[in-house]
N, C-alpha and C positions, 0 to 999 in steps of 0.2 A: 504494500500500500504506500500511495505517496506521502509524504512529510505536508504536502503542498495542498490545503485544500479548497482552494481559488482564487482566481486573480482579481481583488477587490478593487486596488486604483492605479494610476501612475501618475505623480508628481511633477510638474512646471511651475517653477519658479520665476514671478514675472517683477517689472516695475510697475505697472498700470495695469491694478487685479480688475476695475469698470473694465477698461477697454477691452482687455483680455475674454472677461466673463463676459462681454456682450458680443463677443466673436462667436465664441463657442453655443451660445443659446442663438446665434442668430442660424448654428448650424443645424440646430434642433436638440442640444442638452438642456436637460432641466434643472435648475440650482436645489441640492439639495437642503444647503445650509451655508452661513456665513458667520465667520466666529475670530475668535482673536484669542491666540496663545499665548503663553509666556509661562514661565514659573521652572517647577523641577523636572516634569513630563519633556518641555519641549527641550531643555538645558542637557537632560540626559540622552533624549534618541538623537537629536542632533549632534550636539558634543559641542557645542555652543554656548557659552555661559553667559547668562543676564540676555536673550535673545528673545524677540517678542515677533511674531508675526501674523498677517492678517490671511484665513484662507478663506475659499468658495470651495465646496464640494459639489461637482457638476454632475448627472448622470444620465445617461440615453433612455429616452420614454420607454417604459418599462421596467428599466431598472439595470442591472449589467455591470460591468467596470466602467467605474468612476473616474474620473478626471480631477485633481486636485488641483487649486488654482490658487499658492502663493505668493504674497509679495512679503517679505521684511519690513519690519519699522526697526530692528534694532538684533543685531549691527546694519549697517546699510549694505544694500547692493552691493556685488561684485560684479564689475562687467564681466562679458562673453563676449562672444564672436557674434556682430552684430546681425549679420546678414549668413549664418552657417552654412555650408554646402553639405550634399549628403555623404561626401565621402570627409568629413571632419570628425574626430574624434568625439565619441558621448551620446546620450539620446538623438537618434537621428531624425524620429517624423514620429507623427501618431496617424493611424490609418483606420480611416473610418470605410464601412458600406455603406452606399447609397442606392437611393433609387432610380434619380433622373439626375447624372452626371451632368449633362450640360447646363438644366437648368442652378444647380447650384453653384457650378463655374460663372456660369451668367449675373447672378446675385453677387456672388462674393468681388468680379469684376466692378460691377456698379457701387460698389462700398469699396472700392479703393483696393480689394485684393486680386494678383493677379497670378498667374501661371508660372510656376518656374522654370518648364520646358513646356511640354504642350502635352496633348490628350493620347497614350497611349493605349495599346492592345496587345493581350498577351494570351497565345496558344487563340485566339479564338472567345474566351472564357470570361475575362475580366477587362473593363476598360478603365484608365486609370490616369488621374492627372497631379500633380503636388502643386499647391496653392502656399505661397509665404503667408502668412499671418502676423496676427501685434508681434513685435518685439523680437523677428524673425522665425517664431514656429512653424517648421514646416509640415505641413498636414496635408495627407495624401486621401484621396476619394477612389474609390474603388465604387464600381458598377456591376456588378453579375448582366454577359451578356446572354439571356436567355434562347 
């Protein structure tokens, strides 16, 4: 039996949790909650000490893995790589399934996000495009081509 008994969330760490959190609900996650850490809990799993942060817990209608949406108040930000490519070191993309690829490429276009190469196809199967998002999240949309 596995150790492992499912994969609850994954973690992005941003500057501007609004902006952020209103990308992702504009993708179709639903906010689960918004709360503000600090104390022994976050000093210990972090390793962090006197550290305070503000999160969003995001999640796909229905329910599913979670999406956690960080910013720091204390310590501050450390920059990253502003604009990341996918072959750079560290979380690379988060990859959602959709249903109508191009209308959400179309949306996310007219709000200022765009393509980072263009709309692929693969075996047949799946169509697939990577979208930059706030604060250069790369997030990838994936189609089942029926």
């Amino acid at each position: 039996m596995s150790p492992i008994r499912r994969f609850d969330h994954v973690g992005i760490t941003v500057r501007d949790l609004d902006t952020v959190t209103d990308f992702f609900v504009g993708l179709g996650f639903e906010a689960e909650g918004r709360t503000v850490l600090e104390g022994e809990f976050l000093d210990t799993v972090i390793g962090i000490p006197d550290s305070r942060t503000e999160i969003v817990m995001l999640r796909p209608p229905g329910g599913g893995t979670g999406l956690e949406l960080s910013s720091f108040i204390r310590p501050d930000h450390e920059p990253g790589s502003p604009d990341p490519m996918p072959n750079e070191l560290g979380l690379r993309n988060v990859t959602f399934e959709v249903d109508d690829l191009q209308a959400i490429v179309d949306r996310l276009a007219a709000d200022g996000y765009h393509l980072v190469g263009g709309v692929g196809q693969y075996e047949g199967i799946w169509r697939m495009a990577s979208v930059r998002g706030p604060e250069g999240v790369l997030v990838n949309l994936a189609q089942r081509i029926d």
